[in-house]
C-alpha positions as CSV (number, residue, x, y, z in Angstrom):
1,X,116.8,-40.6,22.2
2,X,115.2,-37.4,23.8
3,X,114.9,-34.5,21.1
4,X,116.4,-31.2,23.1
5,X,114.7,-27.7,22.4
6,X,115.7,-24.5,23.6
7,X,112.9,-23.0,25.5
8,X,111.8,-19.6,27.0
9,X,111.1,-20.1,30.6
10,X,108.6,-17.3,32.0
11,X,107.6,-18.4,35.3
12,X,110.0,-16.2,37.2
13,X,110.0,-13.3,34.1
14,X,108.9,-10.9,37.0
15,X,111.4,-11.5,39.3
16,X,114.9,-13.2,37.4
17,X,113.6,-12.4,33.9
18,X,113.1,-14.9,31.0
19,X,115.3,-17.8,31.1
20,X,116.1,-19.4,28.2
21,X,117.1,-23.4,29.0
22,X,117.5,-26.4,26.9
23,X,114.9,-28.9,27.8
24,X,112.7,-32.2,26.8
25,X,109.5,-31.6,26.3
26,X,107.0,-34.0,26.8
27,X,103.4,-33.5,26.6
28,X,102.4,-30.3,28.6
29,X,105.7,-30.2,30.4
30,X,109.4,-30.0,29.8
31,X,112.2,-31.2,31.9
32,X,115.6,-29.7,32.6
33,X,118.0,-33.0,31.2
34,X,119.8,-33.8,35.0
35,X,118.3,-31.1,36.8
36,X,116.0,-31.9,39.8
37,X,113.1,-30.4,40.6
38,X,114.1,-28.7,36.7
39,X,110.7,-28.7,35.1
40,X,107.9,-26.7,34.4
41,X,104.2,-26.8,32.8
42,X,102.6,-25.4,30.0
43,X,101.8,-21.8,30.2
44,X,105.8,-21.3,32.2
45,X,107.5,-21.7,28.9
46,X,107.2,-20.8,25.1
47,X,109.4,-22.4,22.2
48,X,109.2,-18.3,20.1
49,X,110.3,-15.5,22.1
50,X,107.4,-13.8,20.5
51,X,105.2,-16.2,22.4
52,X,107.3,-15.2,25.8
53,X,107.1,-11.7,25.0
54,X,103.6,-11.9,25.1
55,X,103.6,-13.9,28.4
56,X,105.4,-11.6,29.9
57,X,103.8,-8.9,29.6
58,X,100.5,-10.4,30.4
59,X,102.2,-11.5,33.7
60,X,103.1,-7.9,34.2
61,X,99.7,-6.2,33.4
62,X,98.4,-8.6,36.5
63,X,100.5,-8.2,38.6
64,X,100.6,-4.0,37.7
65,X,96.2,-4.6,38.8
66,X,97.2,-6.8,41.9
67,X,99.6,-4.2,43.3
68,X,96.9,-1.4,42.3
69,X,94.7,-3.4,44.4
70,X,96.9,-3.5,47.3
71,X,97.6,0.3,46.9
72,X,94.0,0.6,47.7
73,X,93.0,-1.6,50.4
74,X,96.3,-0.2,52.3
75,X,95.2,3.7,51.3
76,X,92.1,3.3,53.1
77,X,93.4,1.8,56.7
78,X,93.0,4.2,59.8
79,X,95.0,4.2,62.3
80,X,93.4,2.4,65.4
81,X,94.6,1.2,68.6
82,X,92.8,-2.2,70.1
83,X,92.4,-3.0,73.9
């Protein structure tokens, strides 16, 4: 029989928060029992919230640079009219 763990799902931390789901893991993945499509890889979920904390706010930090990024390349657009 399948050993069920609860896990902290951070893939969508940025957007629906950390999800915490119960779930067999097997090797660098772990599956939603009779969910399709209900899995995710290693690096999307953490067995310690501490662990999830800390992906979190990495995923933060780059997306805080990305969006920095954006800020700058749209900053420096001129307003031009093609023919």
């Amino acid at each position: 029989m399948e050993e069920i763990k609860k896990v902290y799902v951070t893939k969508y931390a940025l957007s629906d928060g950390i999800l915490v789901r119960d779930v067999v893991i097997e090797k660098d993945m772990c599956k939603v029992p009779g969910h399709y499509g209900g899995y995710f890889h290693k690096g999307e979920f953490h067995e310690k919230i501490e662990d999830a904390k800390e992906d979190f706010e990495r995923r933060k930090q780059q997306k805080l640079v990305s969006l920095q990024k954006s800020i700058e390349k749209i900053s420096k657009l001129e307003f031009k009219v093609k023919k």
